[in-house]
C-alpha positions in Angstrom: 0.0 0.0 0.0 1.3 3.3 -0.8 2.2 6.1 2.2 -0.4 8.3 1.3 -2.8 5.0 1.1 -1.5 4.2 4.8 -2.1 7.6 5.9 -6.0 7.5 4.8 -6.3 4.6 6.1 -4.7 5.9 9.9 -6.9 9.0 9.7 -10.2 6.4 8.9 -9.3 4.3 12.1 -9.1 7.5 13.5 -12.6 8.8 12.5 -13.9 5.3 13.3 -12.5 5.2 16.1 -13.4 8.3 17.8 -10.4 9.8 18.1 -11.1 12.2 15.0 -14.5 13.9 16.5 -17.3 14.2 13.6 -17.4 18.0 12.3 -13.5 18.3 13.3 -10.0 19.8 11.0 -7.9 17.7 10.4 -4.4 19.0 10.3 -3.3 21.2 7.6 -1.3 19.6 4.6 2.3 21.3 6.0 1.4 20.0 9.6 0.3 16.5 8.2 3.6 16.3 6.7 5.5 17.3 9.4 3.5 14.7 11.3 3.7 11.8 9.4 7.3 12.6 8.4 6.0 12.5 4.4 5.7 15.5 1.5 3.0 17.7 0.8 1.6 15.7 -1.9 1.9 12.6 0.0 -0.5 14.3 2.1 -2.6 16.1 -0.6 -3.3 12.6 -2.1 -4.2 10.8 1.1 -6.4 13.8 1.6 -8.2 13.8 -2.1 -8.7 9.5 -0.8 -10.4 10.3 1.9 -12.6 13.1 -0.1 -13.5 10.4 -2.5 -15.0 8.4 0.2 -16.9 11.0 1.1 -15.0 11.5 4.7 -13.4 14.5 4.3 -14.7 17.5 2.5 -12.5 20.8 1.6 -14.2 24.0 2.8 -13.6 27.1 0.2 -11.1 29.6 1.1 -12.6 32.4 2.5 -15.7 31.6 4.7 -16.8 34.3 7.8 -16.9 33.2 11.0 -20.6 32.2 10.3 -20.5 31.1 7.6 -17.9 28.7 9.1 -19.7 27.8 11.4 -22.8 26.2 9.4 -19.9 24.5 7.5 -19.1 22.5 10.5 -22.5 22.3 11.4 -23.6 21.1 8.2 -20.6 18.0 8.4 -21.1 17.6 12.1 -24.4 16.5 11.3 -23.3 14.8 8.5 -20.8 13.2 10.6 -18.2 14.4 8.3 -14.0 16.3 8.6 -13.1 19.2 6.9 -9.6 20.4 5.8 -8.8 24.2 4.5 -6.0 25.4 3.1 
């Protein structure tokens, strides 16, 4: 299995788990790295896995504070993680 593959998989234990609240951020892609001792992409890609199982969702850019916070309430509810840039 590839490292980025290994790392979705850590962060679903993690969700399933428990240990990954629903509605919670995951680390940022430079903290991931840092982390898990791996590049960016290696990140970026374990990240885009983990969006196409519909676990993690990517909030736009620029949100208020409330808009924000009906993100998180929207993929609390949806017991779903977000990341942002």
């Amino acid at each position: 299995m590839s490292k980025s593959g290994q790392i979705a998989e850590s962060l679903l234990k993690a969700m399933d788990e428990g240990r990954l609240a629903p509605g919670a951020k995951v680390a940022s892609i430079r903290e991931a790295a840092r982390q898990f001792g791996v590049a960016k992409n290696t990140i970026i890609d374990a990240y885009d896995q983990l969006v196409a199982l519909g676990r993690l969702h990517r909030l736009p850019e620029f949100l208020d504070d409330e808009a924000l916070l009906r993100w998180r309430w929207a993929l609390l509810v949806e017991h779903l993680y977000y990341w942002a840039l």
